[in-house]
Backbone bond lengths (Angstrom), bond angles and torsions (degrees), N, CA, C in turn:
res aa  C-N    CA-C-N  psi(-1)  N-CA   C-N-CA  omega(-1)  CA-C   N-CA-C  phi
1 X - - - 1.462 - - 1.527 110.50 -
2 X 1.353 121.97 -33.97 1.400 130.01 -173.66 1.588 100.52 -62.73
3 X 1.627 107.62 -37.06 1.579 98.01 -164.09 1.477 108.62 -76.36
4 X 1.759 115.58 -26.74 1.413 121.25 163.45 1.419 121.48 -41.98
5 X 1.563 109.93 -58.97 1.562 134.09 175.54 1.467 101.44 -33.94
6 X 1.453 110.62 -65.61 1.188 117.51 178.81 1.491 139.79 -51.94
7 X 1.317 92.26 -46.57 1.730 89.15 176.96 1.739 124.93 -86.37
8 X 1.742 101.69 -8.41 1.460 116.45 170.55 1.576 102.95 -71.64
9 X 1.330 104.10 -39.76 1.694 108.87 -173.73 1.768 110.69 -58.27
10 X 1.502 99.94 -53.57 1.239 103.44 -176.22 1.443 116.95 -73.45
11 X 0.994 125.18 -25.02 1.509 119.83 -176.93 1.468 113.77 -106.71
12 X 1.442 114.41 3.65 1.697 109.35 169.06 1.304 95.58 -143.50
13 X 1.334 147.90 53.67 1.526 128.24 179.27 1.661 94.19 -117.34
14 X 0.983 119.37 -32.80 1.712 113.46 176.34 1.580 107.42 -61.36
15 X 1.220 116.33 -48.42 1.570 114.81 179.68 1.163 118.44 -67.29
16 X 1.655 115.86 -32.89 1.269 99.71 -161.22 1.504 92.38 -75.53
17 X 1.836 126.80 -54.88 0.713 110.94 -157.26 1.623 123.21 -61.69
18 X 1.176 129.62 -21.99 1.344 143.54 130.79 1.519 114.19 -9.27
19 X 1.135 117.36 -32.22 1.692 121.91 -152.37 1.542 85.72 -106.76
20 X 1.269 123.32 -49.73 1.540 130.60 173.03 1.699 128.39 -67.53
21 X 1.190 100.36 -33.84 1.660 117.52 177.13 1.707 87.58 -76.20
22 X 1.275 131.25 -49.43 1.787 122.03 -165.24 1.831 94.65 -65.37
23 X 1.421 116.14 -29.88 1.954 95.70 -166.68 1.619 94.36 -95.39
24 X 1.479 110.44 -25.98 1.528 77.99 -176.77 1.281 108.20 -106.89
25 X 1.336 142.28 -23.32 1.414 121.90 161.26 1.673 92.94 111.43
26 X 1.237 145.14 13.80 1.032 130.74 177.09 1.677 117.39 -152.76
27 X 1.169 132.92 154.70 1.292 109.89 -135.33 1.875 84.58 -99.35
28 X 1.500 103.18 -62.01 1.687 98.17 174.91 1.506 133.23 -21.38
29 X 1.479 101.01 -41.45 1.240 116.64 -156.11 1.398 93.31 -71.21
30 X 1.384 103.75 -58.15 1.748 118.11 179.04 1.054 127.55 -13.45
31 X 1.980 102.04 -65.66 1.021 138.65 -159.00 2.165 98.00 -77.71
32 X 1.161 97.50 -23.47 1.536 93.16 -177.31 1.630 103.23 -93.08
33 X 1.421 118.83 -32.50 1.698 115.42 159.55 1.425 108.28 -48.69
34 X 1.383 108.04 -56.47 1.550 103.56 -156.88 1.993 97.11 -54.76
35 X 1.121 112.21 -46.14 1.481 114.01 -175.86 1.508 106.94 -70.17
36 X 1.193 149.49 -18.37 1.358 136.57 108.61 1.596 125.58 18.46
37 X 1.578 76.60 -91.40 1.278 96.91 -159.26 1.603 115.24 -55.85
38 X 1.436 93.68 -39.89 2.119 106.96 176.41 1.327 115.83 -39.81
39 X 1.787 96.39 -46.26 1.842 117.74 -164.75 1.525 100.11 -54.95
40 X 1.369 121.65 -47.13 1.276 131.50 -163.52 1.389 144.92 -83.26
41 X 2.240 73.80 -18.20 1.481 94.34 178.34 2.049 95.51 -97.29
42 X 0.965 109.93 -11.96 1.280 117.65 170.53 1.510 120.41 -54.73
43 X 1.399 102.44 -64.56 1.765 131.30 -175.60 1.476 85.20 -64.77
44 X 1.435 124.38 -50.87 1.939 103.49 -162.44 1.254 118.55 -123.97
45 X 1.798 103.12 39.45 1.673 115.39 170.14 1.643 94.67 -60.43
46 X 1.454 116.77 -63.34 1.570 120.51 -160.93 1.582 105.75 -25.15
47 X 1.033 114.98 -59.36 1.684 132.25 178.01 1.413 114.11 -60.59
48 X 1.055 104.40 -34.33 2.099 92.95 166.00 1.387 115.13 -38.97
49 X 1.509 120.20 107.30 1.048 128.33 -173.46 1.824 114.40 -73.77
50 X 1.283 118.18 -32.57 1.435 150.37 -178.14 1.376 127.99 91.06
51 X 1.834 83.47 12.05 2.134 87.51 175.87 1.253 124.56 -69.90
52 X 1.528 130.96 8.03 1.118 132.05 145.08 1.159 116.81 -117.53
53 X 1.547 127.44 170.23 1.577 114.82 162.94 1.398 116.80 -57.03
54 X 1.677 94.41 160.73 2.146 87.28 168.52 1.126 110.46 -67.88
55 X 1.541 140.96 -3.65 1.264 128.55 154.37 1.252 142.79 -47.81
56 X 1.504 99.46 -61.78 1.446 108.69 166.95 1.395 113.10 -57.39
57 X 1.149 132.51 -53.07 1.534 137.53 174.31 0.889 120.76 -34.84
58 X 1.460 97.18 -56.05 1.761 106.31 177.02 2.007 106.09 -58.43
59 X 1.087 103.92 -74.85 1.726 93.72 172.61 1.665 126.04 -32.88
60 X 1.105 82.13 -46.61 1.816 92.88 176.50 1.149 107.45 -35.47
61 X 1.401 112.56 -66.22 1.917 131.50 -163.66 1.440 86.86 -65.59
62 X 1.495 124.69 -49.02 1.535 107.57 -175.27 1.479 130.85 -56.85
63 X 1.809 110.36 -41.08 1.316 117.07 147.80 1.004 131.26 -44.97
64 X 1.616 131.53 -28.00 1.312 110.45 176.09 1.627 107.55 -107.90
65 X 1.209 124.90 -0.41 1.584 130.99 159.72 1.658 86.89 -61.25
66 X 1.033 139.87 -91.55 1.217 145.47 160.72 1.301 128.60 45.33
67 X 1.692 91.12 -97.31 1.187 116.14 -176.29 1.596 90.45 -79.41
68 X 1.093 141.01 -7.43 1.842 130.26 175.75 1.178 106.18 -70.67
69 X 1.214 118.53 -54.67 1.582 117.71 158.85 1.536 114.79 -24.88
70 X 1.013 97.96 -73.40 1.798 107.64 -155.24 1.589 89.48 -68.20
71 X 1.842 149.06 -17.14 0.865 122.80 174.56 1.581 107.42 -95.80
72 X 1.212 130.69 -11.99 1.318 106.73 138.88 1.221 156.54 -46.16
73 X 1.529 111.74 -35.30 0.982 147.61 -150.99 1.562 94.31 -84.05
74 X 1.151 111.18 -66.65 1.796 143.49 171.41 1.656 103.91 -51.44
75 X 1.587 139.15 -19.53 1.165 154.03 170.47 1.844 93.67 -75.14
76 X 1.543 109.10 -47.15 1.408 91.32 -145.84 1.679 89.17 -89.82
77 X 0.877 101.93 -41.49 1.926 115.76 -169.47 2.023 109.94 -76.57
78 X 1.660 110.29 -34.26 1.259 104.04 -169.46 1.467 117.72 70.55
79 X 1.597 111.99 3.80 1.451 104.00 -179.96 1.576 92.72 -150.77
80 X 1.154 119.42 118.15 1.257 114.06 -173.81 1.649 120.85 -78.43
81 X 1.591 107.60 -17.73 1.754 101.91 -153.69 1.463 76.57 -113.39
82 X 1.450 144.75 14.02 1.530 126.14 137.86 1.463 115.66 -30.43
83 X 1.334 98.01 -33.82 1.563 80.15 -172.99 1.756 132.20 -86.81
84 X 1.373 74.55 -18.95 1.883 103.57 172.30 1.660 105.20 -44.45
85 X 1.562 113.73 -47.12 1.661 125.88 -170.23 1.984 107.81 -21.91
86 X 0.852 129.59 86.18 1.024 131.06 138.30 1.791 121.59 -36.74
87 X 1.138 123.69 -45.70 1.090 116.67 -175.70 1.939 119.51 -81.45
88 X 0.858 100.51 -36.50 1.566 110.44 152.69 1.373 118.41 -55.43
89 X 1.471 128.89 -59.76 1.521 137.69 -178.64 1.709 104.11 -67.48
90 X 1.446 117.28 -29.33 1.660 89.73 171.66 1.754 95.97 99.30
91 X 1.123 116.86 -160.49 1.890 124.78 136.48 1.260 111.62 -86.31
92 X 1.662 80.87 120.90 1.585 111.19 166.84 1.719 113.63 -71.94
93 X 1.255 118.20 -30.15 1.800 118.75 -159.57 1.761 74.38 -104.72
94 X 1.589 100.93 109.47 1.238 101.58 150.02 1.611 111.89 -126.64
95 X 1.285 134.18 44.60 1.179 132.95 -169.75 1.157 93.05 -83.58
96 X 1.481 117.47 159.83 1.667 121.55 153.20 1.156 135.47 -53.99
97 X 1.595 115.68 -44.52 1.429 140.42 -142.38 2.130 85.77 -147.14
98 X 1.227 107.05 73.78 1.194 134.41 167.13 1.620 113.93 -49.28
99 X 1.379 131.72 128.36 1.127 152.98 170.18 2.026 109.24 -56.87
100 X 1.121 128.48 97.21 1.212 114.31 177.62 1.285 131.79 -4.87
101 X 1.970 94.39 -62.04 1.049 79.85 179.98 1.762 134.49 -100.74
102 X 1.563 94.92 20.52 1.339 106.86 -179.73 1.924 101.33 -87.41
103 X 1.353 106.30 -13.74 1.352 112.93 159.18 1.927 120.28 -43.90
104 X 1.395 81.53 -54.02 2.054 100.21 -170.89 1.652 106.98 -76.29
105 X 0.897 101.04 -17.46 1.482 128.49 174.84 1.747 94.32 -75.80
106 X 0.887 152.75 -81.25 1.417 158.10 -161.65 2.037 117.25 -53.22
107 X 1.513 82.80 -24.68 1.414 103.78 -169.33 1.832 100.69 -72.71
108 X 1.482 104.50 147.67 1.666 92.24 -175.93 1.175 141.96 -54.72
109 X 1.482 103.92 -39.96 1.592 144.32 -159.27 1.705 89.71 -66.00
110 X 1.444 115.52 -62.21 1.347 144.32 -153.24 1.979 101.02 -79.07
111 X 1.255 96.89 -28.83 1.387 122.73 -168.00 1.884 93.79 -57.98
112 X 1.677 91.26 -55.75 1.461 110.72 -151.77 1.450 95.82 -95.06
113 X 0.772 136.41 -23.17 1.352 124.37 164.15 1.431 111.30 -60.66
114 X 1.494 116.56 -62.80 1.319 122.59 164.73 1.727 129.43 -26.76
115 X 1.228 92.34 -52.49 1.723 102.86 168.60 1.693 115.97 -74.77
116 X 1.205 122.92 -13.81 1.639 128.98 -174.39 1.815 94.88 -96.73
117 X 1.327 133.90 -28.36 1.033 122.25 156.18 1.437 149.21 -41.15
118 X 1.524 88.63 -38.12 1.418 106.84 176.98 1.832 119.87 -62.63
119 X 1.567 98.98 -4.84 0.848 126.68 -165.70 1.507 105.06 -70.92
120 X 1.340 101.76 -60.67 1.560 125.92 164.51 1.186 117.28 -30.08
121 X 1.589 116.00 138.18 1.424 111.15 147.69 1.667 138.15 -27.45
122 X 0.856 128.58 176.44 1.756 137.38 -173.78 1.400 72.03 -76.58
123 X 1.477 117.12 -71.55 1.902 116.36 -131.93 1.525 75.27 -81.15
124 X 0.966 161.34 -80.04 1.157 145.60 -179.22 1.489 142.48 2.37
125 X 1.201 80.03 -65.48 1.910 95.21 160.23 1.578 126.79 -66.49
126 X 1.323 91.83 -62.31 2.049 101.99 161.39 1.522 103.53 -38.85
127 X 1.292 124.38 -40.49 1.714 102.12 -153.43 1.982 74.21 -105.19
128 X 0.477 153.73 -141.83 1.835 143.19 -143.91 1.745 106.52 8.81
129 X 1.159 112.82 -60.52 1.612 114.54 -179.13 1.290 81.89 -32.49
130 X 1.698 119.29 -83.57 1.212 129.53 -136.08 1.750 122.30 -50.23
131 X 1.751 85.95 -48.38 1.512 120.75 -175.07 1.667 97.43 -48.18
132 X 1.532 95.10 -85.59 1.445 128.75 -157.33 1.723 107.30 -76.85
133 X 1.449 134.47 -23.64 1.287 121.89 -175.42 1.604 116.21 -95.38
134 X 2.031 83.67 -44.95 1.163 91.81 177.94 1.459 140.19 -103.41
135 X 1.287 101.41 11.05 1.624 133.71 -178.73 1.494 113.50 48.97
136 X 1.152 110.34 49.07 1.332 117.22 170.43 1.800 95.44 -76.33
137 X 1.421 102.11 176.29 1.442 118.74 -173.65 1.731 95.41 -111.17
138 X 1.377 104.36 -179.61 1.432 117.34 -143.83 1.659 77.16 -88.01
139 X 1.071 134.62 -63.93 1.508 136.78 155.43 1.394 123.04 -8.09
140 X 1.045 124.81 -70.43 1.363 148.41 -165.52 1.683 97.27 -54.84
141 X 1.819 92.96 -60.05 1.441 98.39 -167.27 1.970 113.24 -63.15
142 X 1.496 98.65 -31.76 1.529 107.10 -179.92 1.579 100.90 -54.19
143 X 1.853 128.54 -43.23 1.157 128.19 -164.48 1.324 104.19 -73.18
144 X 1.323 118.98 -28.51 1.873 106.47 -160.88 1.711 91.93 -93.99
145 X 1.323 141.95 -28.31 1.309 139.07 -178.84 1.526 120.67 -87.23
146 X 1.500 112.29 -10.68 1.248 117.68 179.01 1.302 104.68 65.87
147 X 1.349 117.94 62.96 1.583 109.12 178.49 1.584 94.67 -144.76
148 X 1.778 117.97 178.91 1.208 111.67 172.03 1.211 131.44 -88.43
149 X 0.973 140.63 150.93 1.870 132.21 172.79 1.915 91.22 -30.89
150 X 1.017 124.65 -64.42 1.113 115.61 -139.54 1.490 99.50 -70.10
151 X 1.673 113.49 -25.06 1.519 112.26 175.92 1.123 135.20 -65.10
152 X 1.619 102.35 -25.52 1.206 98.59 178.41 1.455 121.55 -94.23
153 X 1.832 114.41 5.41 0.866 103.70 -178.11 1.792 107.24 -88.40
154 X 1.327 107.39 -28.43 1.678 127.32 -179.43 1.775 104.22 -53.48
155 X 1.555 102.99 -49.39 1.736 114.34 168.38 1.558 102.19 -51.94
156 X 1.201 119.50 -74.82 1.653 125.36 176.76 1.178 105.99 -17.70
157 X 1.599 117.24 -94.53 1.057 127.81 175.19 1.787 119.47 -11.58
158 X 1.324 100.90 -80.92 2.060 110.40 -178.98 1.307 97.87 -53.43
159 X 1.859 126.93 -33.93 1.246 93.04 -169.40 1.815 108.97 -74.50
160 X 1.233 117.34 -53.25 1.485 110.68 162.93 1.333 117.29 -18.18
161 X 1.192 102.57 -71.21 1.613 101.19 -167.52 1.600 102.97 -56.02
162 X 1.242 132.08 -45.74 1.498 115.80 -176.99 1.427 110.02 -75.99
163 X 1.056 125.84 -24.43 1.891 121.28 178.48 1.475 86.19 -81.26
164 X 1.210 164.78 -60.17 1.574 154.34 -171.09 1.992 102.23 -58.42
165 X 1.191 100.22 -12.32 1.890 91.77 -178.25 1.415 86.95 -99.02
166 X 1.404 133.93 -58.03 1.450 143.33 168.70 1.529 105.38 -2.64
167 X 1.745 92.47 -82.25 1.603 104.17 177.98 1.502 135.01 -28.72
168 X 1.843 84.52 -51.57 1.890 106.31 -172.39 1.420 89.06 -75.08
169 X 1.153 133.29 -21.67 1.841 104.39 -169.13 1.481 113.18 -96.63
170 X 1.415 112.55 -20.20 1.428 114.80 155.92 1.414 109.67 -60.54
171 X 1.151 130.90 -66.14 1.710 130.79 -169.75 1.509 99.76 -60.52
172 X 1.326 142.45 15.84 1.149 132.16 -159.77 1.947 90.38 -131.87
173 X 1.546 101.72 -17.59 1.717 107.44 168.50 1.506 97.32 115.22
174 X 1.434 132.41 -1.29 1.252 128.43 -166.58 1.705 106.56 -73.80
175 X 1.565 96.63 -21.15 1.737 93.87 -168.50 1.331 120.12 93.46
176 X 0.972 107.69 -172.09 1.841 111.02 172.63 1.873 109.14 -108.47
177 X 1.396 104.42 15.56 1.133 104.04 163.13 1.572 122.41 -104.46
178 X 1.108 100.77 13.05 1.734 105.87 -177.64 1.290 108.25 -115.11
């Protein structure tokens, strides 16, 4: 099992945790999903059937570690994207030795897009993360969300289209509260 542990670790632990640091926005938190997510994929490797890659699987379990969070979260608060607040949290990336792409992440442009997402639906966001950050394929992303090709392309789609209205209504003076 260790040698399993191992080679899932090494060949998907930058992405995933990547995949977890993009929904929740904070690095601790991440870092305690990502250890989550290991525990679980540990306890229910036996059962990996292999109808997807261990990739997708592996994300999968992370998506729904994930989103378990956020429906707790949404139990205790009743509002889930409280937690999204950037402006309350300050900077979140305070590491020393910064993640590339938590680098591009810092940058304004990237900043504000990032924050107009939150805007988005759950499935919304997951399938852009997925699509657009993490360059999964239209496939890939259908396997780790449990949805159909065609859903995630219909999700894609609205989510674009509402993060592109997002944008225009901030540049239009509305803010990121409109």
């Amino acid at each position: 099992m260790k040698a399993v542990f191992d080679k899932l670790y090494d060949d998907y632990h930058r992405d995933l945790y990547q995949f977890i640091f993009y929904m929740v926005k904070d690095k601790n938190l991440a870092e305690d999903l990502v250890q989550d997510v290991y525990v679980k994929v540990l306890k229910s490797y036996s059962s990996f059937k292999g109808e997807s890659s261990e990739k997708t699987w592996l994300f999968s379990v992370a998506k729904h570690v994930t989103y378990d969070y956020f429906r707790k979260k949404k139990r205790k608060s009743q509002r889930i994207f409280d937690f999204f607040d950037w402006t309350e949290k300050g900077e979140t990336i305070q590491d020393q030795t910064p993640l590339p792409e938590e680098i591009a992440v810092q940058k304004d442009e990237m900043k504000r897009i990032y924050t107009l997402l939150d805007k988005c639906t759950m499935d919304q966001k997951s399938v852009i993360i997925l699509r657009f950050i993490q360059s999964f394929s239209i496939q890939e992303t259908a396997e780790i969300l449990n949805f159909s090709i065609s859903k995630v392309k219909t999700v894609q789609h609205r989510g674009l289209k509402a993060l592109k209205k997002h944008i225009e209504n901030e540049e239009k003076g509305g803010g990121t509260n409109g």
